[in-house]
N, C-alpha and C positions, 0 to 999 in steps of 0.2 A: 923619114919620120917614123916607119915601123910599129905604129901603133904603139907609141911610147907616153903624148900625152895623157894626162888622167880628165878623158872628154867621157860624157857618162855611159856612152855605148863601153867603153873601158871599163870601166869604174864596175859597171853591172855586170860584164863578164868575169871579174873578178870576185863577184859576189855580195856588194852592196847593193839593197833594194832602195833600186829610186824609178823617177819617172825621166826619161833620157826627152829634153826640151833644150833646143840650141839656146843659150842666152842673148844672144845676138837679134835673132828676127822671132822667136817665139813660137815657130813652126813644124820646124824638121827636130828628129831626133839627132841630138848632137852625136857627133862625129869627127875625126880630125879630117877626111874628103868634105865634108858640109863646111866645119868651121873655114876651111883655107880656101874652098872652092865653089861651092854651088850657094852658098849663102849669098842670098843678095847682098846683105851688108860687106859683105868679103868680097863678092864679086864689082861693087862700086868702090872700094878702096883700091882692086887691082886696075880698075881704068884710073882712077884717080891719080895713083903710083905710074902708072904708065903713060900718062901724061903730064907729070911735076919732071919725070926723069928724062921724057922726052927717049924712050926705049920700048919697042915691041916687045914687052911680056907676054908667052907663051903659058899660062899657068891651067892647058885644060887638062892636067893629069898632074897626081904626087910627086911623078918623076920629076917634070919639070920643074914645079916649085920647089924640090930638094934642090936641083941643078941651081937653079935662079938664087937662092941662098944659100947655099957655097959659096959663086963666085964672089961674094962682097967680102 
């Protein structure tokens, strides 16, 4: 993922001034680690996901969730 989305911890290192607010839960400053990982909202879609697919997803690091989205 290499920090490619434009999540606003991005966006503002780049030089737009904004207020970095995950859209999702309203809490953390957004990030693509928060938005794919540590957000609750994200973190109940991957049990969700891991249970529709009936698959152990490993997704406690970027790596893995790169790994995890490749293979399909």
């Amino acid at each position: 993922l290499q920090n490619r989305f434009p999540t606003d911890n991005q966006l503002r290192a780049r030089g737009m001034a904004l207020v970095s607010v995950c859209g999702l839960c309203g809490l953390f400053e957004e990030s693509s680690k928060h938005l794919f990982l540590t957000c609750d909202f994200a973190r109940s879609l991957w049990i969700w996901l891991q249970h529709v697919l009936n698959l152990p997803l490993d997704v406690s690091s970027m790596i893995s969730l790169f790994l995890i989205l490749n293979k399909g």
